[in-house]
C-alpha positions as MATLAB code, in Angstrom:
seq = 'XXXXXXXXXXXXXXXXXXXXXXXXXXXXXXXXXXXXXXXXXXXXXXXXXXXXXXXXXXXXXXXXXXXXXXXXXXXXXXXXXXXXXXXXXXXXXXXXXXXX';
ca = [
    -139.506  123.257 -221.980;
    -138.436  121.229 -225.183;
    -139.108  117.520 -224.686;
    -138.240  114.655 -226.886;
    -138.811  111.028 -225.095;
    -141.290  109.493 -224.025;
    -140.200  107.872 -220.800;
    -143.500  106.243 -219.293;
    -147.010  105.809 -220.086;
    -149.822  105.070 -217.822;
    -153.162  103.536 -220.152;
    -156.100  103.585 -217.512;
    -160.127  103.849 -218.100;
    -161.996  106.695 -217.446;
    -165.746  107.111 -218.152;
    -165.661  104.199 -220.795;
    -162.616  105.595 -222.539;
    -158.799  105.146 -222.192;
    -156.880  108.023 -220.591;
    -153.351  107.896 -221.481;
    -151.349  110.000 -218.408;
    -147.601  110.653 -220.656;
    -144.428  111.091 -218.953;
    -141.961  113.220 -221.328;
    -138.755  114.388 -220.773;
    -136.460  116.930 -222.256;
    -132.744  116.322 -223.745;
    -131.535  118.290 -220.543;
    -133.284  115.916 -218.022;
    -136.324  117.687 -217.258;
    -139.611  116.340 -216.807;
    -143.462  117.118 -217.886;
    -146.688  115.276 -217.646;
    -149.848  115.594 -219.838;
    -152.774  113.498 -220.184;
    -154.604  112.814 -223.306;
    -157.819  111.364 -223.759;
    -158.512  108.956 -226.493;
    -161.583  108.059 -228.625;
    -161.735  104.608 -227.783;
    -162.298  102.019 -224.776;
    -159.720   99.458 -226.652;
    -156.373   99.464 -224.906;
    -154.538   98.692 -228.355;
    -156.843  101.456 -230.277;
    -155.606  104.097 -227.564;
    -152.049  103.077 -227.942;
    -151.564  103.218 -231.660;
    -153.893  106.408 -231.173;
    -151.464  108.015 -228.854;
    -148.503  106.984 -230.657;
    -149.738  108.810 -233.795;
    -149.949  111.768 -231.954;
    -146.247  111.262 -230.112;
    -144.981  110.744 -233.592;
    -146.197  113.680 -234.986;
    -145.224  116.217 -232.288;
    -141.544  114.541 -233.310;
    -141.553  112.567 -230.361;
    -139.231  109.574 -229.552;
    -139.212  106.288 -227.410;
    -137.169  106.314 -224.540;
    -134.830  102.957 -224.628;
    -136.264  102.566 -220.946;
    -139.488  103.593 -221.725;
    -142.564  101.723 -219.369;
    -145.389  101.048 -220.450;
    -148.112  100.160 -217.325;
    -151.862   99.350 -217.861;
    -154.038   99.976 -214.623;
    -155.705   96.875 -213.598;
    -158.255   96.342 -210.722;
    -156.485   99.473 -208.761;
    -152.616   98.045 -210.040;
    -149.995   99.619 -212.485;
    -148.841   96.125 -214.842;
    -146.424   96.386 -217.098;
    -147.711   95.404 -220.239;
    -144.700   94.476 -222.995;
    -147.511   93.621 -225.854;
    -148.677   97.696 -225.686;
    -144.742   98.893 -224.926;
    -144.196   96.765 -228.390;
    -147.136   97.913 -230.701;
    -146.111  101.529 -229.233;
    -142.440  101.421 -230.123;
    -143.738  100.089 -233.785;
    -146.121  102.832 -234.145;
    -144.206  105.449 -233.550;
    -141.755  104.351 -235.901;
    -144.382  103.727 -238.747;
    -145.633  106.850 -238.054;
    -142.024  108.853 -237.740;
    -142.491  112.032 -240.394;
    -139.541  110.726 -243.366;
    -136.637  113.073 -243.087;
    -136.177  112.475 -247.065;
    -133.863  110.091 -248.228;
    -131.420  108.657 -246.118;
    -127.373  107.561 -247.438;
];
């Protein structure tokens, strides 16, 4: 399956590092989940990390994507990681060329 948005992405701690659990989905509708482990144990370090890696798989933000940060045993939504994700990914979008 061919996906292209990210729809949701869950930013939890595991073993002193940030797990990132990624929701994609495919033009058709479909839906896949991976989980990528970053290097770091900063929230904002794994989020720029994992959009660099969305961005160059080709990968898109959802307009309704979610961003949620596990606290004490709770899914938040956090709008300062959905934000510095969104602007990653775009910094980090391969350049098509030049654009008309």
């Amino acid at each position: 399956m061919r996906t292209d948005r990210v729809e949701q992405l869950f930013v939890r701690r595991r073993a002193g590092r940030i797990e990132v659990l990624m929701v994609l989905e495919s033009p058709a509708g479909g839906r896949q989940r991976e989980t990528l482990q970053t290097p770091t144990s900063s929230p904002e370090e794994a989020v720029r990390f994992t959009a660099t890696h969305l961005a160059r798989r080709g990968l898109v933000a959802s307009d309704r994507l979610r961003l949620r940060v596990e606290r004490s045993g709770d899914l938040v939504d956090d709008a300062q990681l959905r934000e510095l994700l969104v602007a990653t990914l775009a910094r980090e979008a391969p350049d098509d060329g030049p654009r008309d």
